[in-house]
C-alpha positions in Angstrom: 25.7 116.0 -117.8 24.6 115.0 -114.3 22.2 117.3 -112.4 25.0 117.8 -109.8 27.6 118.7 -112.7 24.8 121.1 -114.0 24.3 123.0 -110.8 27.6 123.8 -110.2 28.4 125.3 -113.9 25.3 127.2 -113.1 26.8 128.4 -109.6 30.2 129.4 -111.1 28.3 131.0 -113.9 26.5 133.2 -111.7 29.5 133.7 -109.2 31.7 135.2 -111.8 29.1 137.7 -112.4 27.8 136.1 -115.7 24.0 136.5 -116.4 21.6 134.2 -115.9 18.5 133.3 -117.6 15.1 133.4 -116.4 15.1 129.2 -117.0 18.5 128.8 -115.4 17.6 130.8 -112.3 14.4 128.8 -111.8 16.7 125.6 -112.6 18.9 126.9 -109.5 15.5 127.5 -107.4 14.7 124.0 -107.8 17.9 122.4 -107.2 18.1 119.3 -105.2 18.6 119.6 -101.6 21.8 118.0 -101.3 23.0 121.1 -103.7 21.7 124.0 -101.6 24.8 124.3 -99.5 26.7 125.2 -102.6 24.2 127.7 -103.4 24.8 129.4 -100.3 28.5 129.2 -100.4 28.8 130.6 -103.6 26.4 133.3 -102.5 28.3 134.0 -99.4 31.6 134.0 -101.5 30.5 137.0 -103.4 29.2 138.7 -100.2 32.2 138.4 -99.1 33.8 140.1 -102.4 31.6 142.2 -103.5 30.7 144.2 -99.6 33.1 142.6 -97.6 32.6 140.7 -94.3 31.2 143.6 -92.2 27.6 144.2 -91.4 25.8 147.2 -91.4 22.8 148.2 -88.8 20.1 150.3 -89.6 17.6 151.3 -86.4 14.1 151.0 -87.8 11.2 153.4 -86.1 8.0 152.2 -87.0 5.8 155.3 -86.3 2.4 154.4 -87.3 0.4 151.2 -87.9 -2.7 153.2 -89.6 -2.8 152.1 -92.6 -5.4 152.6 -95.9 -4.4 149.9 -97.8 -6.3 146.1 -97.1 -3.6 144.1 -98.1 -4.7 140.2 -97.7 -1.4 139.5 -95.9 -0.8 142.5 -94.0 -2.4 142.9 -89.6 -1.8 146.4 -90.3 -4.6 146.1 -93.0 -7.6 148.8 -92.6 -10.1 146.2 -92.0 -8.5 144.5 -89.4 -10.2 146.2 -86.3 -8.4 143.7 -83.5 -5.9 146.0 -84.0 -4.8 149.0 -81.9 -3.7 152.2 -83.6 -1.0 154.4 -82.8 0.7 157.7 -84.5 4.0 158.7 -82.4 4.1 162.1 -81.7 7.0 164.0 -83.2 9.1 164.5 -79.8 8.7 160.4 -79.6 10.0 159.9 -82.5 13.2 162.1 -82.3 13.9 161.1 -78.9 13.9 157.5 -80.4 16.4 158.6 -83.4 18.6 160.0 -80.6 18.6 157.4 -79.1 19.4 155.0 -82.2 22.6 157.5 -82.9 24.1 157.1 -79.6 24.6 153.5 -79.7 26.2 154.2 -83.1 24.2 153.4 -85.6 23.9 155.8 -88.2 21.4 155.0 -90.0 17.4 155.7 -89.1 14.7 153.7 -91.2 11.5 155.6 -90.6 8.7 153.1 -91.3 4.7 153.3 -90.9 1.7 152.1 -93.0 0.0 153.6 -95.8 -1.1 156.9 -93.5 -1.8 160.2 -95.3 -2.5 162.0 -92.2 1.2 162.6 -92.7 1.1 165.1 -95.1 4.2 165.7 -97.3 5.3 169.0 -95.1 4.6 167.2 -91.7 7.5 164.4 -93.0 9.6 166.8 -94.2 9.7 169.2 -91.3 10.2 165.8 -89.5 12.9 164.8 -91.2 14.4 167.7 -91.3 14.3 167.6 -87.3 16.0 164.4 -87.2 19.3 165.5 -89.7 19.5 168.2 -87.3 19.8 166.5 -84.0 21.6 163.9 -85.0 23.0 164.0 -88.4 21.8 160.2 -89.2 20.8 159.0 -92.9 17.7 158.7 -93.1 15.7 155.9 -95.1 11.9 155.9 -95.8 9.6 153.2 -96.4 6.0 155.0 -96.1 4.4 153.4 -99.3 3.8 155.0 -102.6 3.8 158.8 -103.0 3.3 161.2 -106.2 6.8 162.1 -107.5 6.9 166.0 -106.1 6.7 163.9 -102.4 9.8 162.3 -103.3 11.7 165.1 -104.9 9.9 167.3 -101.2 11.8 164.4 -99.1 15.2 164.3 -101.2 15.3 168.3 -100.6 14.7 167.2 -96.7 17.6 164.8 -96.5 16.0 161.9 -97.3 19.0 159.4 -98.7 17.0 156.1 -99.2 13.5 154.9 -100.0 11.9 151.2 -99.4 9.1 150.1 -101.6 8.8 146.7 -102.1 7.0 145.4 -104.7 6.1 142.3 -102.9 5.3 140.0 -106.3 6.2 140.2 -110.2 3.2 139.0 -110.4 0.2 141.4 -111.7 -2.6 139.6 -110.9 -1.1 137.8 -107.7 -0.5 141.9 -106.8 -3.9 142.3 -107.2 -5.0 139.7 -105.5 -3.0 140.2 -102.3 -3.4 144.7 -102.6 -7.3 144.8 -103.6 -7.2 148.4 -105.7 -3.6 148.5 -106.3 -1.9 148.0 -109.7 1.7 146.7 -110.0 2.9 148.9 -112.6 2.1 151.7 -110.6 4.0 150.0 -107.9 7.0 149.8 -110.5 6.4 153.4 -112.4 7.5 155.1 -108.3 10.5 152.3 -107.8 12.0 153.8 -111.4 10.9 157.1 -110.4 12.9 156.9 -107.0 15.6 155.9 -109.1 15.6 158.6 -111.4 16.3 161.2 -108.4 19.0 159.0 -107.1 17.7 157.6 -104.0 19.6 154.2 -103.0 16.3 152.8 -103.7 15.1 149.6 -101.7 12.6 146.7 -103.1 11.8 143.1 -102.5 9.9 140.4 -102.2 8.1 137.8 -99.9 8.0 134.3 -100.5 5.9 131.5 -100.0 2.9 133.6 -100.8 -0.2 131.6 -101.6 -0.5 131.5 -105.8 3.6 132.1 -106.3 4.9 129.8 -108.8 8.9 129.4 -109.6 8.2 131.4 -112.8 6.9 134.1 -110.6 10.1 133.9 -108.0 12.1 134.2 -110.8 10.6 137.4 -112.6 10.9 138.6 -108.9 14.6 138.5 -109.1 14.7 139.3 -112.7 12.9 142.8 -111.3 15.6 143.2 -108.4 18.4 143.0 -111.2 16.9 145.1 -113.8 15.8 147.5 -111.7 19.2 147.6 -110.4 18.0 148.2 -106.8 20.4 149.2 -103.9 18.9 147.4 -101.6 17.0 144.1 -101.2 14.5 143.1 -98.5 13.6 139.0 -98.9 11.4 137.5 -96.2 8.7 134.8 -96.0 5.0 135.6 -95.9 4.1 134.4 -92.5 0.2 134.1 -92.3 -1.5 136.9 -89.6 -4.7 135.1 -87.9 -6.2 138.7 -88.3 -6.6 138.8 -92.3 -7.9 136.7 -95.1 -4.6 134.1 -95.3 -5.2 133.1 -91.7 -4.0 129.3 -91.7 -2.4 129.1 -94.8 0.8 126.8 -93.8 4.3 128.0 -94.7 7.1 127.0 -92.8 9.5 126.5 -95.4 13.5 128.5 -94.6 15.5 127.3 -97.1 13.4 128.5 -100.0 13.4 132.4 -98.6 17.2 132.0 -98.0 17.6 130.5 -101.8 15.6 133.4 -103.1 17.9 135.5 -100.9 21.0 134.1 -101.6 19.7 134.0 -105.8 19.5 137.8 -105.3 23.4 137.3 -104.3 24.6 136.1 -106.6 22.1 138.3 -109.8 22.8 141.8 -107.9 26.3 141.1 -107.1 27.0 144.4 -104.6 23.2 144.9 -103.4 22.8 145.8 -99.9 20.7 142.8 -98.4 19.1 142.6 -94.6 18.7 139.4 -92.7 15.3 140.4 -92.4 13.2 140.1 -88.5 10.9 138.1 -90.5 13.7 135.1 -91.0 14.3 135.1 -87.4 10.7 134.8 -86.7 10.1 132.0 -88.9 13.2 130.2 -87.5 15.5 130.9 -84.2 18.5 130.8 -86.6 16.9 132.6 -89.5 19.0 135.9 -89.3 22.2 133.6 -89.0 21.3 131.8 -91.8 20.5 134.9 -94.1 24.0 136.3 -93.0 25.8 132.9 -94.2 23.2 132.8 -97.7 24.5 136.5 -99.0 23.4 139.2 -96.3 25.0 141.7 -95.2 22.5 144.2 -93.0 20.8 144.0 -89.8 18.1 146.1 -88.9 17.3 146.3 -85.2 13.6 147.9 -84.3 14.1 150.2 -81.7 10.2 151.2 -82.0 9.0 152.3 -77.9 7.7 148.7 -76.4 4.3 150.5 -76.1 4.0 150.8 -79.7 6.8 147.9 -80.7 3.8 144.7 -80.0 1.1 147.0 -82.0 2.9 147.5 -85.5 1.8 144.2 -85.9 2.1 143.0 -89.8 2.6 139.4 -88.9 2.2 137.4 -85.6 5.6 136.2 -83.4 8.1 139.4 -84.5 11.1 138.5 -82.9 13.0 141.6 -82.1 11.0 142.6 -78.6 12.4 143.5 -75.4 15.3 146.6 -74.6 16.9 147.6 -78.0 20.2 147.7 -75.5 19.4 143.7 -75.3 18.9 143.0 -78.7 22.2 144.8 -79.9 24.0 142.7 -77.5 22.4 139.9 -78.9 22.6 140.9 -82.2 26.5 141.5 -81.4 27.4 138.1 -80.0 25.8 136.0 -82.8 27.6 138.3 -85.5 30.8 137.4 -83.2 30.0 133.8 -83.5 30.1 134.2 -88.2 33.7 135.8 -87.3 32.0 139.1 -88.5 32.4 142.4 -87.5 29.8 145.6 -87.0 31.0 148.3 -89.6 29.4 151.7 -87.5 29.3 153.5 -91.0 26.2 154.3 -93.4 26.9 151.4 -95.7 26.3 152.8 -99.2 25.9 150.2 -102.2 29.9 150.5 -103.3 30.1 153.1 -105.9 26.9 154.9 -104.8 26.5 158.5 -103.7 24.1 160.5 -102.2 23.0 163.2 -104.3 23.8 167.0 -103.1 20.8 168.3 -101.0 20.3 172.2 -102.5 17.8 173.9 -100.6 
């Protein structure tokens, strides 16, 4: 059987739904680049069944870069004093999620650094604030937390939680998070779970050390896990930590890893991540024709916006009223439309909040 012939029984295998092995999804990383196209067409194919061709937005708030964690990859690391730090004050961060509801998106992502001067009440009462005035689902991605924080911000209206766990790798985890253990990292993903939170993870690629095996096991923990939502972007190197100058350029193997989760996870919730763009002035296009389905606009104040700085370049700057528009005419130009709804993984529900 010719490589070619081999590929595509592979991409109707996985198309159909069918599982694939750990060797036959590295096979399908490696492919030749005259078969990546098909890749991405069967991926988009099963968007297009599985969640349809309309795109959700969720407005993202990132409300502190403080951070206790020294992540190799990360500007917001603790070590890295270049950087300056901000906490937005609770009556900045409302009047942000206002203003996120009025253009119509429903959905607030509520995103800061590794920061326990937010203790568990302070997010809660906060929270609580924000389903009040404007009756928005609410997703956090705050780092890890003890599992009576999560239960605390399920009981506040919390309806999804981010927590990537970056590599499958243990020792490339500890590597990259100096005193931070993967399987604790895993134990709080199955924990979220458990309480029913659509529960987000992901990965980055083209992290120094990551072998195909290891991109593999990474989507291998996406589909057992059987995450609701998937974030996939490329480690861009910040001239601020440890990896400063490390090269990686390289697109098309994010958006293969991307559309691989496609085609595993079937009717996943997937962003074109801000990171694609960066990396490339297409890159958010791209994801939407390799599998995604989600755009998520940062509507962070431009005083803070240039300061939550994790990697160098971010690409969503300027009025968030410019970047919808934006963000509007290149969905336009896929012959996709906006869906204005909260865009729950098909067949999920958010549990009953009983206070």
């Amino acid at each position: 059987m010719s490589v070619s012939d081999r590929i595509e029984k592979l991409l109707i295998k996985a198309e159909i739904g069918e599982p694939l092995s750990r060797d036959e999804i590295i096979e399908l990383l490696k492919m030749p680049g005259d078969s990546v196209r098909d890749l991405f067409a069967s991926a988009d194919r099963v968007r297009q069944r599985e969640v349809g061709d309309e795109i959700f937005l969720r407005g993202i708030i990132e409300f502190s870069n403080h951070c206790e964690r020294n992540c190799l990859y990360c500007g917001l690391r603790k070590s890295n004093a270049k950087l300056s730090r901000y906490r937005m004050s609770d009556d900045e961060i409302i009047a942000t999620a206002e203003h996120i509801k009025k253009t119509g998106i429903p959905t607030i992502v509520l995103q800061s650094g590794e920061d326990s001067f937010y203790k568990t009440d302070s997010i809660c009462r906060l929270i609580e604030r924000i389903k009040t005035e404007t009756d928005a689902v609410i997703t956090l991605s705050i780092g890890e937390r003890n599992l009576d924080d999560y239960r605390s911000f399920q009981q506040s209206g919390t309806n999804r939680y981010l927590l990537k766990h970056e590599t499958s790798s243990p020792e490339l985890y500890q590597y990259l998070r100096p005193g931070c253990r993967l399987n604790e990292r895993m134990q709080s993903l199955r924990r979220l779970k458990e309480l029913g939170f659509e529960t987000g993870t992901g990965n980055m690629v083209g992290l120094p050390g990551q072998t195909w095996d290891i991109l593999a096991d990474d989507l291998l923990v996406m589909k057992i896990l059987d995450a609701d939502m998937l974030g996939i972007g490329p480690f861009i190197p910040h001239p601020d930590t440890p990896l400063t100058g490390i090269e990686n350029d390289d697109i098309e193997l994010t958006l293969r890893v991307l559309a691989l989760a496609r085609l595993l996870t079937q009717n996943t919730n997937i962003p074109a991540t801000t990171a694609l763009a960066t990396l490339h002035r297409q890159g958010r296009l791209l994801a939407l024709q390799a599998g995604a389905n989600v755009v998520m606009p940062d509507f962070t104040p431009d005083i803070y916006k240039s300061r939550y700085d994790i990697y160098p370049g971010k690409s969503d700057t300027g009025a968030a009223r410019n970047i919808i528009e934006k963000l509007k005419a290149d969905i336009h130009s896929l012959n996709r439309t906006i869906n204005f709804s909260a865009g729950k993984r098909p067949g999920k529900h958010f549990p009953e909040i009983i206070h």
